[in-house]
C-alpha positions in Angstrom: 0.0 0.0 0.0 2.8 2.2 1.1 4.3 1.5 -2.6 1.1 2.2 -4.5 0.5 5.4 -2.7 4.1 6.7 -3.7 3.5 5.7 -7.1 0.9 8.0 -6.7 2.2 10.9 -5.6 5.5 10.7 -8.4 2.5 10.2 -11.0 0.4 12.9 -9.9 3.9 14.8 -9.5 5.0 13.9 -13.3 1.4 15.5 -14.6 1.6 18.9 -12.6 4.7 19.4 -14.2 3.8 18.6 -17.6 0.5 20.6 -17.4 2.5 23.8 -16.3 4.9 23.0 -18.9 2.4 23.2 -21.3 0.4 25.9 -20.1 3.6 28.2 -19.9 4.8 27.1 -23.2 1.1 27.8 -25.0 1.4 31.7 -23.1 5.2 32.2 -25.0 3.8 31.0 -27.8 0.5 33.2 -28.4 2.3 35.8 -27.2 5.0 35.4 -29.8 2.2 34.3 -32.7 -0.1 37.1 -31.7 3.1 40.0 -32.4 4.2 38.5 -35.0 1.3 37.2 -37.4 -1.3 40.2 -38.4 -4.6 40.1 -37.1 -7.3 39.5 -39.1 -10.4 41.9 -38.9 -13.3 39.5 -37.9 -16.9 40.1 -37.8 -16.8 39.2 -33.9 -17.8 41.0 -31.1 -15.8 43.4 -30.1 -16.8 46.3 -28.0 -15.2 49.4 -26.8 -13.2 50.1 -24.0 -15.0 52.5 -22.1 -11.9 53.5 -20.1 -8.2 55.4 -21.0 -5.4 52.5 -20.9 -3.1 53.4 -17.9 0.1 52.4 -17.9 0.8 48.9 -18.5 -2.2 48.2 -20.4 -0.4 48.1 -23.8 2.2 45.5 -22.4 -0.6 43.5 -21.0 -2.1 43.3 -24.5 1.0 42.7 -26.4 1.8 39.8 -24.0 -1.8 38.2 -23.6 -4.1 40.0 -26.4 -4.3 36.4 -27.8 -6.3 35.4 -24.7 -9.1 37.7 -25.5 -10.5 36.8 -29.0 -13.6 35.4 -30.3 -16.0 34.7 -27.0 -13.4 35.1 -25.2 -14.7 38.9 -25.7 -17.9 37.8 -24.6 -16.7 36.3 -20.9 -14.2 39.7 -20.1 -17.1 42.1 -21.0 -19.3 40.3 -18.8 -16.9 40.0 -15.7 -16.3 44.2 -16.7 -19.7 45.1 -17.6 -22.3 42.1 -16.7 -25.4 41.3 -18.4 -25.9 43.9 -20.4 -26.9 43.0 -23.9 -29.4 39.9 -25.1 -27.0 37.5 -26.4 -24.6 37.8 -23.3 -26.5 35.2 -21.9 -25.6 32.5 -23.6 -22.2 32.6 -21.4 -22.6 31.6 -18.3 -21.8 33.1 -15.2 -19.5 31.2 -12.9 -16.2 32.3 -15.3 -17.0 35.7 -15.6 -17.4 36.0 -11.5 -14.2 34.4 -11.0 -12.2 36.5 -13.6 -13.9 39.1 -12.1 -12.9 37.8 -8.7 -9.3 37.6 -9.1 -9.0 40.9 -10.9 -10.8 42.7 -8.0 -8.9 41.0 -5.2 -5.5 39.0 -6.0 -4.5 42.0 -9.0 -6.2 44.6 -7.2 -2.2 46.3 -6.3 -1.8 46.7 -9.7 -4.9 48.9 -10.5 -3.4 52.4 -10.8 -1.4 50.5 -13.6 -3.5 48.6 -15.4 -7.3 48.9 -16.1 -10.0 46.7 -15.2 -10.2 45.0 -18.3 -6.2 44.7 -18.8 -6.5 43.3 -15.3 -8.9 40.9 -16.5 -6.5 39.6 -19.2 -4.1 38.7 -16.5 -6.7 37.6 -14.7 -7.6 34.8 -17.5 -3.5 33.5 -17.7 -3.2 32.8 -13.8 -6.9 31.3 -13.4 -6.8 29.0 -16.5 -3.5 27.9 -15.8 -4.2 27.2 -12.0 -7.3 25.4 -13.2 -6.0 23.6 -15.9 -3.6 22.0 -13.5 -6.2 20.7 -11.2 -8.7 19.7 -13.6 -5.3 17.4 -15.0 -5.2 16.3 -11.4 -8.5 15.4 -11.1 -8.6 13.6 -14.3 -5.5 11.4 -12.9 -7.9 11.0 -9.9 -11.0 9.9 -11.9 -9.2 7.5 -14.3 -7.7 5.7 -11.3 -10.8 5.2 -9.6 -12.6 4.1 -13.1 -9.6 2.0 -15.2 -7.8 0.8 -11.9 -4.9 1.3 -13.8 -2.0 3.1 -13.1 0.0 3.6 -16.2 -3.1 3.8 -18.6 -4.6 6.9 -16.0 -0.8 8.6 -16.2 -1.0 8.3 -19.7 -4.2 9.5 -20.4 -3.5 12.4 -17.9 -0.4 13.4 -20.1 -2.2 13.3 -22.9 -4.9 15.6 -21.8 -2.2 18.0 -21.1 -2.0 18.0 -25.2 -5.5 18.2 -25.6 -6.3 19.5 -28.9 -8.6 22.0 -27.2 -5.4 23.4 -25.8 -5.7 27.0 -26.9 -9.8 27.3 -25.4 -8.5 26.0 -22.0 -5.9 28.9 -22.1 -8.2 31.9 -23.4 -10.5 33.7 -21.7 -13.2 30.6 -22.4 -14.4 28.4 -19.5 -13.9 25.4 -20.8 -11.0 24.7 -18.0 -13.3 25.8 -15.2 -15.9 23.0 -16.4 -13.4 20.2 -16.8 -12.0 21.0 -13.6 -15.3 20.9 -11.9 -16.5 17.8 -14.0 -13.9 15.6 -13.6 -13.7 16.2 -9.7 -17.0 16.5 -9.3 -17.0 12.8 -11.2 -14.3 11.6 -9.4 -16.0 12.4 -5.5 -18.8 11.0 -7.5 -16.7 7.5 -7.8 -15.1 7.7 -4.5 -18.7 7.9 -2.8 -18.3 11.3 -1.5 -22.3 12.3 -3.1 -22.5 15.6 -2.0 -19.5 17.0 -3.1 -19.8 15.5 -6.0 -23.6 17.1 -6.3 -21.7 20.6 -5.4 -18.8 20.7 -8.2 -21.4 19.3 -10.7 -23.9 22.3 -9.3 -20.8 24.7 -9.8 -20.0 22.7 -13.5 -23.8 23.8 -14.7 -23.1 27.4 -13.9 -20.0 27.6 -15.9 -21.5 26.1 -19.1 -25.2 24.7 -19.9 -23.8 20.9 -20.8 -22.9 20.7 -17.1 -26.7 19.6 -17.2 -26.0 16.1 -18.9 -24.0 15.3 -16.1 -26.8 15.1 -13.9 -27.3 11.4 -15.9 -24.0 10.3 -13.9 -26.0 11.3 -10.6 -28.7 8.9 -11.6 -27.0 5.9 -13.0 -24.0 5.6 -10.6 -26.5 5.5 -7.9 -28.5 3.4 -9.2 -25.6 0.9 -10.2 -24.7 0.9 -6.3 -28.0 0.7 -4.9 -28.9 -2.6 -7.1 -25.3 -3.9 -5.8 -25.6 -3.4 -2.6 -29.4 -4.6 -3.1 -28.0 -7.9 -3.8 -25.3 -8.3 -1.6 -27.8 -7.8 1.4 -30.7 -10.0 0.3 -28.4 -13.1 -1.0 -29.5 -16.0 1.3 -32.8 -14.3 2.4 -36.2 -15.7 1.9 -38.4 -13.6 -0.9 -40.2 -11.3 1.0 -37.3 -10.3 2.7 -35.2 -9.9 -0.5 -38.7 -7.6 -1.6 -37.8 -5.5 2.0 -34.3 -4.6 0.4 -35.1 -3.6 -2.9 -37.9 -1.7 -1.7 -36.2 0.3 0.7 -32.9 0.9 -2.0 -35.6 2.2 -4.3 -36.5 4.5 -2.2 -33.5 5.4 -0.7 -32.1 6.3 -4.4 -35.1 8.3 -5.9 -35.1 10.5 -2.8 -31.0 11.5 -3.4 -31.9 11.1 -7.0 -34.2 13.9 -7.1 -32.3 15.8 -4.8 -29.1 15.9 -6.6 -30.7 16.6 -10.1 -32.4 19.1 -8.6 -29.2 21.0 -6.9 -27.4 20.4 -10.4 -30.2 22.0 -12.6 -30.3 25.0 -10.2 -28.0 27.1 -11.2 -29.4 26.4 -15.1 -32.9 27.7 -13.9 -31.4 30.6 -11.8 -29.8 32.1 -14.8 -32.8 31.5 -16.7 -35.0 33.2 -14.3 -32.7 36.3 -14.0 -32.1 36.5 -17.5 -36.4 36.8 -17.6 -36.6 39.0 -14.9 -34.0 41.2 -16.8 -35.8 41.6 -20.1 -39.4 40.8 -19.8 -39.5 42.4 -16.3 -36.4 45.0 -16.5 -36.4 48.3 -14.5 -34.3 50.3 -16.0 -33.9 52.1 -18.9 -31.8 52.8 -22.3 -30.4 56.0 -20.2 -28.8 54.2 -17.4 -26.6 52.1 -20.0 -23.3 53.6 -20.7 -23.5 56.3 -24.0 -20.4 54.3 -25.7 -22.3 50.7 -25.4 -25.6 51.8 -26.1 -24.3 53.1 -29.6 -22.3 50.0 -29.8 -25.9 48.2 -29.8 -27.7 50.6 -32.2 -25.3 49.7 -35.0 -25.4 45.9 -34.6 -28.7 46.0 -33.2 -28.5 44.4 -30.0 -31.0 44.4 -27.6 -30.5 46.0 -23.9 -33.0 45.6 -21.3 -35.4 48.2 -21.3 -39.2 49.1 -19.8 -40.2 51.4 -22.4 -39.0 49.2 -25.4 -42.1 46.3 -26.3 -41.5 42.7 -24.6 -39.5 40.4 -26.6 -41.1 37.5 -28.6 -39.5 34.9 -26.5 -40.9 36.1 -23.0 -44.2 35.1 -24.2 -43.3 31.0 -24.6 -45.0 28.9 -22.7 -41.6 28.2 -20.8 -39.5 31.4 -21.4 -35.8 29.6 -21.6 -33.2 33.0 -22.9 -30.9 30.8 -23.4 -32.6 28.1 -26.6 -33.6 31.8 -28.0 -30.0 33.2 -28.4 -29.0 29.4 -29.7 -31.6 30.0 -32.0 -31.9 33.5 -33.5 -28.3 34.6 -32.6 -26.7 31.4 -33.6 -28.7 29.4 -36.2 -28.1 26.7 -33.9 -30.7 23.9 -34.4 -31.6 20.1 -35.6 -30.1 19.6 -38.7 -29.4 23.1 -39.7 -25.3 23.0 -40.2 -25.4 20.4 -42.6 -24.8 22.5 -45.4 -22.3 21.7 -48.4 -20.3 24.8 -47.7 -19.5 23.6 -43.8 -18.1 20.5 -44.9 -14.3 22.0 -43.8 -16.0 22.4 -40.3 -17.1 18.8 -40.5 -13.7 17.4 -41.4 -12.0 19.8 -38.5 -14.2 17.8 -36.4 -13.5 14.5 -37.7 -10.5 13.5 -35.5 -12.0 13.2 -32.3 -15.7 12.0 -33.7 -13.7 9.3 -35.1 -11.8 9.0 -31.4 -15.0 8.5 -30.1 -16.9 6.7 -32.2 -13.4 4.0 -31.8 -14.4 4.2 -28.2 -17.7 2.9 -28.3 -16.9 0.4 -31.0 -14.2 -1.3 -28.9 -16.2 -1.3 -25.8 -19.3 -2.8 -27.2 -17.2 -5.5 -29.2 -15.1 -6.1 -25.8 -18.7 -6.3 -23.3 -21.8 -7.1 -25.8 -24.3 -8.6 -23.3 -22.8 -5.6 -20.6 -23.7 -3.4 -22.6 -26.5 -5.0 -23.6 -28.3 -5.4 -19.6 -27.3 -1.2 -19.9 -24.1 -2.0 -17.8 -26.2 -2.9 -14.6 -25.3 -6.6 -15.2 -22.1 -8.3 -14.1 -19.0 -8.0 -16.7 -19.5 -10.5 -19.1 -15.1 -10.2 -19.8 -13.4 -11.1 -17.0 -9.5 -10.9 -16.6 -7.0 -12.2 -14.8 -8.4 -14.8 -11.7 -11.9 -14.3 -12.8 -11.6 -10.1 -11.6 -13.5 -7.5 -14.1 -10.8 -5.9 -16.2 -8.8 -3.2 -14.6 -8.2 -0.9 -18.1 -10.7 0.5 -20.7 -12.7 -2.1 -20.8 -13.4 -2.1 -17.0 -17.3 -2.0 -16.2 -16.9 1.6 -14.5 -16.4 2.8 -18.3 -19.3 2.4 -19.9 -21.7 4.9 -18.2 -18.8 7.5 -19.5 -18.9 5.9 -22.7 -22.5 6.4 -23.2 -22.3 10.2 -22.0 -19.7 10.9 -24.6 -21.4 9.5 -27.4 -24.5 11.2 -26.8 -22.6 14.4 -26.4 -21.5 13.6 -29.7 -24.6 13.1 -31.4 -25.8 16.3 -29.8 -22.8 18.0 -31.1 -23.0 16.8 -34.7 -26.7 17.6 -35.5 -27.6 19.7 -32.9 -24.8 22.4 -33.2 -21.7 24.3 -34.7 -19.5 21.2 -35.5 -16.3 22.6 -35.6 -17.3 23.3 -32.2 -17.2 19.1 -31.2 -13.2 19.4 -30.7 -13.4 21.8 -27.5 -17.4 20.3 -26.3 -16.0 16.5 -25.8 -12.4 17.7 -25.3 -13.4 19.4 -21.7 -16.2 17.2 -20.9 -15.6 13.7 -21.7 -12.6 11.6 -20.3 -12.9 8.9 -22.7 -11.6 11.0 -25.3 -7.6 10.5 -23.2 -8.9 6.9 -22.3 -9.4 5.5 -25.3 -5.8 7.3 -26.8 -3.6 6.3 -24.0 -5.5 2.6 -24.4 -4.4 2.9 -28.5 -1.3 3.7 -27.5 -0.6 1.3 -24.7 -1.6 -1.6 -27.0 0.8 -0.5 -29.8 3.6 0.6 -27.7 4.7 -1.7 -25.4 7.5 -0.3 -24.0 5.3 1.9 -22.2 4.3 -0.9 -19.5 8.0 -1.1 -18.7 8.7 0.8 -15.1 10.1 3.3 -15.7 11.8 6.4 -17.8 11.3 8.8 -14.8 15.0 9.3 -12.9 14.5 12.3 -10.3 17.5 12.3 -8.7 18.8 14.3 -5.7 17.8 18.1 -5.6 21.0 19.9 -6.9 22.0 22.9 -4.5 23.3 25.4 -7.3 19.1 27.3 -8.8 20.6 27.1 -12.2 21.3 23.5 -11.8 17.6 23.0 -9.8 16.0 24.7 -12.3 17.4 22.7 -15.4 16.6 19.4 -13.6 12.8 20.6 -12.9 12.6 21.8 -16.6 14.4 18.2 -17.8 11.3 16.7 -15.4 8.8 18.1 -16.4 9.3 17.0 -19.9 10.7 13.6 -19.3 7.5 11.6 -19.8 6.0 8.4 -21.7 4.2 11.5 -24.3 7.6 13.5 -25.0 9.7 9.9 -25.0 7.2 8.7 -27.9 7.3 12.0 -29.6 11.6 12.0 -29.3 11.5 8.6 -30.7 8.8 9.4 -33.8 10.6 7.3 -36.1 10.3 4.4 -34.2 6.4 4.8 -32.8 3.6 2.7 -35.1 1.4 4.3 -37.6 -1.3 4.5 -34.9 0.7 6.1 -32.6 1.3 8.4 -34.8 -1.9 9.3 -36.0 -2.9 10.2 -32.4 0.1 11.9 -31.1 0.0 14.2 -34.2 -3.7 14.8 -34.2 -3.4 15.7 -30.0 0.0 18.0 -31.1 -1.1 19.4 -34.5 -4.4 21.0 -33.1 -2.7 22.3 -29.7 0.3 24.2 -31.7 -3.0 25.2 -35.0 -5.4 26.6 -32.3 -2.6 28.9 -30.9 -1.5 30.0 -34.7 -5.2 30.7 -35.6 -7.2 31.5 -33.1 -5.1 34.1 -31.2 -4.8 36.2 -34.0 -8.9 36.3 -35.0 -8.8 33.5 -37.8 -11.2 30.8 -37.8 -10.8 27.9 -35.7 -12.5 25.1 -34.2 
């Protein structure tokens, strides 16, 4: 045991270092793509500053500009501004609060030098980062508790640090804040701890509005236990007693069933509510909105809440929901309506990890056919080594995940933007890093061998201490494979430049207001 848990901590020590590695490396590099490629002028939003630049507002932008395009816009001028026009709110509130949060309080010394909004910027490079490091912790934590194995978790963990939505968990988007509250709120959710895992699933919904599919892991885990534990108790009892158990588990788990869906759809209805209370019931008026945005919303013609302008068309549904109405109008976001001849580029961005997932479900099914078939409530029907359920990828915990990532990508494919798909699975689904590090633990087996990582002693000179941390934190299974190219298979090869080719793309494109996924 003593072993196992220091395995542990030099695992969990080995994917800290790569995350930071990573993050650090993706800010040098925007910083130095975002000077020295041109912008291009994009019809995006992109509002006014409303304040003079002080004085190291122009240095902030030069360094971290790149963090602030596309909706990235969106998420600073809420957390500068709030709610102030229609379409805002369809971006959640839990990242503008803590941008906002960590400008007003952590970056608040530096105010006489940098504006809100420049403090903002900053305020997206340490957040992200921070949370990109625990959400790659917590991912090492969930695929522990789900694979129950150690090098295939590592792995995964490593590659997630690559993920090829690398440049939207460094910009001002939150798709870092929901992984990182997705996959710990999954992993208490495996450990048993219910209630924390209700609270970081709550916290998930109010960052972004697929938080709410996770509320499906909060009734089928549950429900997995409560029929095992159903069983265990009534085995050599007579019928009626048996009856006595199942009755009272039943009841047991639709009480904390309805409970937790309800505390993780809360936040979801809250925003709705306010957003209805702000438009179809608003108190204020055009005059109490700043001159400079109120212009800014005459020539695009967005709408601000007012009580002298006529109610909007989508207060009067039969369930007013702001958000499905900005999907709709704002977005063209609907069934079936991106499948257009002209989007096919989209569709092929998107490919890669449709075709990751799709891999996923294939194997599993092939692997566990009459498991899968009993809806993974059954026993395994592949057993491994002394008659145990397989501890890797095709363990029974996987298949409730397998079933939420490929009905996130059904969603994603005729439901919405698909070039979108890369960054939607990329932060919510795990399987995504299990079924890559499983691809390449079957075709690389020198990766089972124990192992490439030799700390050493700390070296007493800094230069020296801070070569061997940088050495560390790149000396990994992902960067050994990616030294040795030559030598890796074709399918290792296929994934690793997939996972590499996006992260370094996104940070070319995107920071510099070209299209992206």
């Amino acid at each position: 045991m003593l072993s196992l848990r220091s395995h542990t901590r030099v695992d969990i020590r080995i994917v800290v270092q790569f995350a930071i590695f990573t993050r650090a490396l993706s800010l040098v590099l925007q910083a130095a793509l975002n000077a020295i490629i041109p912008d291009h002028e994009a019809d995006a939003f992109s509002p006014p500053r409303t304040v003079k630049p002080r004085l190291l507002d122009y240095t902030t932008d030069v360094l971290l500009g790149g963090l602030g395009r596309w909706d990235a816009e969106h998420f600073l001028f809420i957390a500068e501004h709030g709610y102030v026009y229609e379409h805002n709110f369809a971006f959640f509130p839990l990242f503008p609060l803590v941008l906002y949060s960590v400008a007003s309080t952590l970056l608040w010394p530096l105010s006489p030098f940098l504006t809100l909004h420049g403090r903002l910027l900053l305020a997206v490079a340490i957040a992200n980062t921070t949370l990109f490091v625990l959400s790659a912790v917590a991912l090492f934590g969930l695929s522990c508790a789900v694979l129950q194995d150690r090098s295939l978790a590592l792995l995964s963990s490593l590659i997630y640090c690559l993920t090829p939505a690398n440049v939207f968990m460094l910009s001002g988007y939150s798709e870092t804040l929901f992984a990182a509250l997705t996959f710990g709120g999954l992993w208490f959710l495996e450990k048993g701890f219910t209630l924390r895992a209700c609270l970081f699933l709550c916290l998930a919904t109010g960052a972004r509005a697929n938080g709410l599919v996770n509320a499906g892991f909060l009734l089928y885990l549950p429900l997995q236990r409560s029929l095992a534990q159903a069983c265990v108790l009534s085995k050599g009892s007579v019928w009626h007693s048996r009856c006595h158990y199942y009755i009272v588990a039943a009841l047991r788990y639709s009480l904390t069933s309805a409970l937790c869906i309800t505390v993780v759809v809360l936040p979801f209805g809250l925003f709705q509510l306010y957003g209805y209370y702000t438009f179809c019931r608003p108190t204020v008026t055009q005059e109490q909105v700043p001159d400079v945005l109120l212009n800014l919303a005459d020539k695009k013609g967005y709408r601000v809440p007012d009580e002298a302008a006529p109610t909007p068309s989508w207060c009067l549904m039969r369930i007013p929901i702001l958000y499905s109405y900005i999907q709709d109008v704002y977005w063209d976001v609907g069934f079936l309506r991106y499948f257009k001849l002209k989007q096919i580029p989209n569709f092929l961005l998107a490919l890669p990890i449709a075709t990751l997932s799709v891999m996923a479900l294939y194997m599993y099914i092939k692997a566990n056919p009459l498991f899968c078939l009993h809806l993974g409530l059954g026993k395994s029907a592949k057993k491994g080594k002394e008659g145990k359920p397989p501890a890797n990828f095709y363990s029974s915990k996987v298949f409730v995940y397998i079933v939420h990532c490929f009905s996130l990508l059904i969603f994603g494919i005729f439901c919405m933007h698909v070039q979108v798909l890369t960054r939607f699975l990329a932060s919510s689904s795990p399987v995504v890093y299990w079924i890559s590090g499983h691809v390449l633990l079957c075709n690389e087996p020198s990766l089972l061998e124990e192992k490439h990582f030799a700390y050493g002693k700390p070296q007493d000179n800094l230069k020296q201490c801070c070569i061997h941390s940088y050495l560390v934190s790149i000396n990994n299974p992902i960067t050994q494979l990616l030294m040795h190219w030559n030598t890796c298979s074709f399918r290792t090869r296929c994934i690793l430049g997939y996972f590499v080719s996006y992260w370094l793309l996104g940070l070319v494109l995107h920071c510099n207001f070209l299209p992206w996924t």
